[in-house]
N, C-alpha and C positions, 0 to 999 in steps of 0.2 A: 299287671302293667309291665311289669320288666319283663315276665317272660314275651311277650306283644314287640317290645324293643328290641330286644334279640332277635328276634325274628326278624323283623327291617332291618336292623342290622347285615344279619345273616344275607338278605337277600339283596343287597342294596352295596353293600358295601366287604366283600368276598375275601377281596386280595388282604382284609385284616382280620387276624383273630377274633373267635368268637366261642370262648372257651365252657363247654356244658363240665360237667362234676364226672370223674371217670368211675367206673368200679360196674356191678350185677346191676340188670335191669330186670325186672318181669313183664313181656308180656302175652296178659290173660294170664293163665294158670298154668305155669309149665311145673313139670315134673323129671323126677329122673333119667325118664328118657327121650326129655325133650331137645330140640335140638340148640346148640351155640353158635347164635350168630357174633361174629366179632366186628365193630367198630371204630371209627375215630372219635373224639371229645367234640367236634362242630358243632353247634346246640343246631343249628335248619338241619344235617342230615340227621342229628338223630329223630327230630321230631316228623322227618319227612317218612324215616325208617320206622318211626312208630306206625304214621298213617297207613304205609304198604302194608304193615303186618297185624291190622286190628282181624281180631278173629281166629287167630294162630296161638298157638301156648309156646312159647319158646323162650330162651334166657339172650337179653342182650347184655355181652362183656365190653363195655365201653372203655376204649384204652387210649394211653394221650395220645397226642398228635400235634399238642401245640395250643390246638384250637382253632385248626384249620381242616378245611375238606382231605378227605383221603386222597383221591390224586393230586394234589398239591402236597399236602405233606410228606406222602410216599417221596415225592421225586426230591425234597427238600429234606429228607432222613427223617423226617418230624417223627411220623411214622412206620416205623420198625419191626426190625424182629425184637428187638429189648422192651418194646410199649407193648408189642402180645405176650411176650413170656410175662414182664411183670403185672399185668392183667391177668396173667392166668392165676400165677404165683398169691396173688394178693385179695383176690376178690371173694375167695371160698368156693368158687366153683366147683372145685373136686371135692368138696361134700355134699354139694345138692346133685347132681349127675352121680351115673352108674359107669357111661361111659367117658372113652377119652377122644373124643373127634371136636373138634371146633371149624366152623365154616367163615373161612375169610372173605372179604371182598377184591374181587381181581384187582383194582385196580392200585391195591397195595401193595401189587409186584415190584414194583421197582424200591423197597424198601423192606419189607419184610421177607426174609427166605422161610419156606415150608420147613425143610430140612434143618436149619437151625432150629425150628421152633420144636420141631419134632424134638432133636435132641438136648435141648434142656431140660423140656418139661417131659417128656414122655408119652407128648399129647400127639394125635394125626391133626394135619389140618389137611382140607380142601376148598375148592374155591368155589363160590358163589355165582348166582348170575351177577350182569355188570350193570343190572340197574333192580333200582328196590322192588317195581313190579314185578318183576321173574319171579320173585322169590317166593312167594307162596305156591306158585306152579312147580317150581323146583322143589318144593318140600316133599308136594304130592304126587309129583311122579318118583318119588324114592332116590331125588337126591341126584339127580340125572340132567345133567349141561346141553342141549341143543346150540348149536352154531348162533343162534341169534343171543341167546344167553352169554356165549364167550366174548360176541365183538362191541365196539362201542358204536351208537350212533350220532347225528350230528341233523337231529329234525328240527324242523321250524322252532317248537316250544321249546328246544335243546338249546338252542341258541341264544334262545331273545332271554332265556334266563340265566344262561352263564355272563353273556355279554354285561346284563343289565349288572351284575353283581361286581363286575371286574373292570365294567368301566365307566358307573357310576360317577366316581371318586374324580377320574378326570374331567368328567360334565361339569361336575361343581367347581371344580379348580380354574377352567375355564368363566364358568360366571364368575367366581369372585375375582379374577383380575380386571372384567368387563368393569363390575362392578366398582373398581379402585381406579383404574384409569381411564377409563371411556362409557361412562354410568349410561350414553345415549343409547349405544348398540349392544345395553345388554340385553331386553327383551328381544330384537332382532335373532342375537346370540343364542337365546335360547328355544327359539323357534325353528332356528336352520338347524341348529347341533339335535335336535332332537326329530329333524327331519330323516337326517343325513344317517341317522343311527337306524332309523325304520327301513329307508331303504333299504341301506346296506345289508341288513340282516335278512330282511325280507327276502333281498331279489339275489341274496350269495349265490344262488345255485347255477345262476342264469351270467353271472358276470366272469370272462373269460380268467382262465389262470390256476394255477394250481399250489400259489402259497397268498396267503394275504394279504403280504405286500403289494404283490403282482393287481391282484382283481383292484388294490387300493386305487393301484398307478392308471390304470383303464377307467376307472368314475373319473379319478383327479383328471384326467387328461380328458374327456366329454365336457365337464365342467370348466377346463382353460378356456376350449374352443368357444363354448357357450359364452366367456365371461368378455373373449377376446371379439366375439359378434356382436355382442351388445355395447362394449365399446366403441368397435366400428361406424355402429346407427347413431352413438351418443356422445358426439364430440366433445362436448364438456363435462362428460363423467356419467358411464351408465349407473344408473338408480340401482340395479342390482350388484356392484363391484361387492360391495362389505359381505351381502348376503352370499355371495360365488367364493367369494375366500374365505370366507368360515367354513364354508363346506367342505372345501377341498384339505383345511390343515385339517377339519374332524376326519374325516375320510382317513386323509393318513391316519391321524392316532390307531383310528378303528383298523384297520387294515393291517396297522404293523404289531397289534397286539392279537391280530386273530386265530397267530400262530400257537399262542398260549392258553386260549380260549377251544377251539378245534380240535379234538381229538387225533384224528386223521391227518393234521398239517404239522409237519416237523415247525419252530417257534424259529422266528423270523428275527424278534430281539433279543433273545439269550444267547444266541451264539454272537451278535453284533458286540453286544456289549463285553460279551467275554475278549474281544478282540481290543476291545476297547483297556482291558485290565480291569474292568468294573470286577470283583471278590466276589460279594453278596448283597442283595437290596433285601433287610427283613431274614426270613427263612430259606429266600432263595439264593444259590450259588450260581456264580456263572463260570468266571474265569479260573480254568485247573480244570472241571471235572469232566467225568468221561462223557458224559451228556455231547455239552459244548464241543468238548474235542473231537468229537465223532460228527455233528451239525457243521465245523470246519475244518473237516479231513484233516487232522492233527491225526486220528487214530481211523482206523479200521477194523469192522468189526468183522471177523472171519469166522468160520466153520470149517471144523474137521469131522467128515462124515464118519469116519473106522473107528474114532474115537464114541462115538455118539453110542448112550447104553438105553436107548432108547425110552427114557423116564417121560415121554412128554410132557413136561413140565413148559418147553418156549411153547408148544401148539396151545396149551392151553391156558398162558395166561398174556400171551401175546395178543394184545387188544385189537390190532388191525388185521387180525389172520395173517401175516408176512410167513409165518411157517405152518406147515399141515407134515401128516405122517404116512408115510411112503406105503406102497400096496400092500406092502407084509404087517404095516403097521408096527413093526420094530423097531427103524428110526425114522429121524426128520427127516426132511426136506425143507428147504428154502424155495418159497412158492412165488413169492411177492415182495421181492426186495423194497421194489421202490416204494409200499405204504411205509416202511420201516420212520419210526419220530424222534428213534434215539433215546425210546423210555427206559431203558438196560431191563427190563424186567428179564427176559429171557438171559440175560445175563448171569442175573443173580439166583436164579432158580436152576440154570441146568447141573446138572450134577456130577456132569462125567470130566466139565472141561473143555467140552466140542467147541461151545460161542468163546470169542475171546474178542477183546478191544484193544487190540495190538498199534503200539505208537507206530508211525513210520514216517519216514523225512519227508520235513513240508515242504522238501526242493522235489521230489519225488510227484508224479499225477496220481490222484487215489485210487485208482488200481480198482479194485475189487470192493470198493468201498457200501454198504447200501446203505449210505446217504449222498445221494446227489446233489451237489451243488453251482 
C-alpha cells in the first residue's frame, strides 16, 4: 500500500519530494562485470528505471537528490557531483565490480561534473541515453550513444505526464478555493480546468509561438473574443462568462509554467520571478544564479574556439544538440544557439574553459548572448 502511494504521489504531485532509500540495487543478477547505472533517490524514476531494465543484470547506485527527479534536482544542485561520489564512496560498489566505469544519466549535467567525479573517486563515468528505454539498446550495442539517445524529446505521452505531475497541485488549489468561496462553480471549475489542460497539451504543437507563455496568450486571446461574442448575443450576461474565464486564467497557469515542464523552452517564470527578487521556492533558486541571469541577459554565455581542447563533453551532454563537433572532430562548434535553455550543463562539464557566463552591463544590448529574449 505505501509503496502504491508513492507512486501517485510520484506521479501526481512532482514538484514535491518523494524520497526512495539511497545506496546498491540489483537488478537480476549482476556480476563483476556488470554494468553501473547511476541515479537519483525519486521512488517513480527508480521504479520506472527498474521496469526499463527487467531482464538486464546490472547494479543500480541510487544516490540522493533530495527526492526529487534528476533534471530538477541537477538544476537545483540536489543532485551532484558530492551525491555520486558519496554513492560510490559508501555503497561498496568497489567490491562487487572488477571495473571502475559508472554510467550517469545526461540529464544530470547541470549538477554533477564527470571530471570531479573522476577525480575523487578514481572512477570514469559516462553518459547514458536520455530516457530509461534506450538503455538496454545502449547496453547491447557496446555502450554506444546515437543522436536520438543524446537529445530530449517532448511527445504527446512526454507531456501529458510531466504536466500532469507539476500541475496537478495547482488544479486542486484551484478547487479548494471554488470550494471555500463559491462551492456553486466548483463542479463547472472542475470540468473547464480540466478541459483546458487536454487541450492545451494535446494541441501544443499546433498553437503558434515558441515559449509558453506566448502559445498561452493565443488560446487566452480566441477565448476573450469568444467570451466577448457571447456577451454581444447575451445582454444580460452570457451563460458561458464563468466557464470562458476559468479557462483563460487556467491557460495562463498552464502556459507560463510550460517553460519548466518542456525540455526544449527556455522557463518563462524563473527568470520573472528572479527579477522579481524571489531567492528560492523549495529546491529551486531563482534570483542570483547563472540560470536566470543568462534567461535575462544579466550574463552572457560565450565561447572561445583556440581555447577549446576538444573533450566533447557540451556535444554530448547538451540536451537540445545547441553544439556538435567540427569536421576534424577536434573541436566544437556552436550549431544552434537559439535551442540554447540555460541548463549550464555544458558549462560545467567543458574542461578547457572555452564556455564561459560572463556578466555584462544591463545598460549594454546582449550582444552575443544565446538566449534571446
Amino acid at each position: 500500500m505505501m509503496s502504491l502511494l508513492k507512486t501517485i504521489w510520484g506521479l501526481l504531485f512532482r514538484l514535491f519530494p518523494c524520497p526512495a532509500p539511497t545506496g546498491l540495487r540489483e537488478i537480476g543478477h549482476p556480476g563483476p562485470q556488470s554494468p553501473v547505472l547511476v541515479t537519483c533517490n525519486f521512488d517513480l524514476t527508480i521504479k520506472r528505471l527498474k521496469k526499463a531494465l527487467e531482464g538486464l543484470d546490472v547494479w543500480l547506485l541510487v544516490a540522493q537528490s533530495g527526492g526529487v527527479n534528476v533534471w530538477c534536482a541537477a538544476g537545483g544542485d540536489e543532485f551532484n557531483t558530492h551525491s555520486v561520489v558519496s554513492a560510490i564512496k559508501t555503497s561498496g560498489i568497489g567490491r562487487k565490480v572488477t571495473h571502475r566505469t559508472i554510467i550517469l544519466p545526461p540529464l544530470s549535467g547541470p549538477g554533477v561534473s564527470i571530471a570531479a567525479v573522476r577525480k575523487a573517486t578514481k572512477w570514469n563515468a559516462r553518459w547514458g541515453p536520455v530516457r530509461a528505454e534506450d538503455i538496454r539498446r545502449y547496453i547491447k550495442t557496446g555502450f554506444r550513444r546515437d543522436e536520438g539517445m543524446r537529445r530530449v524529446t517532448y511527445t504527446l505521452t512526454e507531456r501529458l505526464d510531466t504536466a500532469l505531475g507539476s500541475l496537478f497541485p495547482f488544479y486542486l488549489l484551484g478547487g479548494a478555493l471554488f470550494a471555500l468561496f463559491d462551492p456553486s462553480l466548483l463542479v463547472n471549475y472542475l470540468l473547464v480546468a480540466t478541459a483546458a489542460f487536454l487541450f492545451f497539451f494535446l494541441a501544443l504543437d499546433s498553437i503558434p509561438g515558441e515559449r509558453g507563455i506566448v502559445k498561452a496568450g493565443y488560446v487566452a486571446l480566441a477565448l476573450l473574443v469568444t467570451l466577448a461574442i457571447t456577451e454581444f448575443y447575451h445582454p444580460n450576461g452570457s451563460p458561458y462568462r464563468s466557464s470562458l474565464i476559468i479557462a483563460v486564467v487556467m491557460i495562463f497557469v498552464y502556459g507560463s509554467e510550460l517553460g519548466g515542464l518542456a525540455p526544449h523552452l527556455p522557463s518563462d517564470l524563473d527568470p520573472f520571478l528572479a527579477r522579481l527578487g524571489v531567492g528560492a521556492v523549495g529546491n529551486v533558486a531563482f534570483a542570483g544564479t547563472v540560470r536566470t541571469e543568462l534567461l535575462n541577459g544579466y550574463r552572457e554565455l560565450t565561447y572561445d574556439h583556440e581555447i577549446c581542447e576538444g573533450c566533447r563533453n557540451c556535444f554530448e551532454i547538451c540536451p537540445q544538440g545547441v553544439w556538435r563537433m567540427g569536421e576534424d572532430s577536434k573541436r566544437a562548434i556552436l550549431a544552434d544557439r537559439d535551442k540554447c535553455t540555460a541548463c549550464r550543463a555544458c558549462l560545467l562539464q567543458c574542461q578547457s574553459g572555452a564556455i564561459q557566463a560572463k556578466k555584462r552591463d544591463r545598460n549594454e544590448p546582449a550582444g552575443n548572448s544565446y538566449i534571446y529574449l
